[in-house]
KEKOL-794247 format. One line per 3 residues: for each residue x, y, z of C-alpha. Coordinates in Angstrom, 2 decimals, decimal comma. Example, Ala and Ser with C-alpha at 12.3 -4.5 7.8 and 13.67 -1.06 7.14 Angstrom:
! residues 2
12,30:-4,50:7,80  13,67:-1,06:7,14
***
This chain:
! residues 83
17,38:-4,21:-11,47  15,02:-1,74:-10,94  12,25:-4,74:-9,21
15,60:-5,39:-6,66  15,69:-1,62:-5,71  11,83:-1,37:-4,63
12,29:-4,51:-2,88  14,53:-2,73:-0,84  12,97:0,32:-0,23
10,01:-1,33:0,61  12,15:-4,01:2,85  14,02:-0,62:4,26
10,66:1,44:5,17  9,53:-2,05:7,25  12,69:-2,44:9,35
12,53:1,49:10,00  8,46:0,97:10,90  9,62:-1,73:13,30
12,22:0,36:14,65  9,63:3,33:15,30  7,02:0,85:17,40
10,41:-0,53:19,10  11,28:3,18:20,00  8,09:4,40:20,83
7,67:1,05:23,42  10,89:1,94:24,55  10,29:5,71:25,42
6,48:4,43:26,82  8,05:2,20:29,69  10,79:4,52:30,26
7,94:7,44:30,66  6,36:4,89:33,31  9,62:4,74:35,45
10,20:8,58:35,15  6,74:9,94:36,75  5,53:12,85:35,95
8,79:15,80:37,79  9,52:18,53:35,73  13,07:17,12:34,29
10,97:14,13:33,56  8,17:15,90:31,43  10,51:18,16:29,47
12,33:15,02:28,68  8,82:13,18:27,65  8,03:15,84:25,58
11,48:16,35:23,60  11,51:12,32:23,11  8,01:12,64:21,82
8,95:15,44:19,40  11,49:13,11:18,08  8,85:10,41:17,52
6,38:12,60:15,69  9,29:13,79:13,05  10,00:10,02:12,68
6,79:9,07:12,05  6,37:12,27:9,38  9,87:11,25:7,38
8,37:7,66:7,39  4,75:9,04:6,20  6,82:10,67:3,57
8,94:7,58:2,89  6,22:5,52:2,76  4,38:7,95:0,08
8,13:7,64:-2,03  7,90:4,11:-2,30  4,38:4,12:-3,39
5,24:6,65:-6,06  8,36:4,38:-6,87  5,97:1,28:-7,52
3,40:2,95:-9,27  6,34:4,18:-11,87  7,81:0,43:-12,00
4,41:-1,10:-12,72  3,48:1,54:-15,47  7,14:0,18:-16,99
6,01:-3,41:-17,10  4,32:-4,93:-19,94  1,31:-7,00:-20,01
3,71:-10,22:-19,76  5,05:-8,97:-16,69  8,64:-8,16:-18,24
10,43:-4,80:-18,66  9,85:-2,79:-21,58
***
């Protein structure tokens, strides 16, 4: 049980890392069409705020989940099984 619960946090922090390069593709080509007014750069900036704090939360995810699978493989045995 535990095994299917990594699995999916580790599954869960990929889709959200493909999300972020998706986003941050997404905000690049929309920064091309915008130019560089005033309205445009405050809006540039505030999107790339956004995209730093998403990277951070998944820096921190990503630390979770390697805390989370250190912990399960300290539970397994030499066999591979659950204690």
């Amino acid at each position: 049980m535990n095994t299917v619960i990594a699995v999916a946090i580790v599954f869960g922090s990929i889709v959200m890392m493909v999300a972020l390069v998706c986003g941050t593709v997404l905000v690049l080509v929309k920064a091309r069409r915008e130019g560089l007014s005033p309205s445009g750069r405050k809006a540039r900036s505030d999107e790339a705020a956004v995209i730093q704090e998403l990277y951070q939360g998944l820096a921190r995810m990503e630390k979770r989940v390697e805390a989370l699978e250190t912990i399960l493989m300290e539970g397994q045995g030499k066999d591979g099984y659950t204690r």
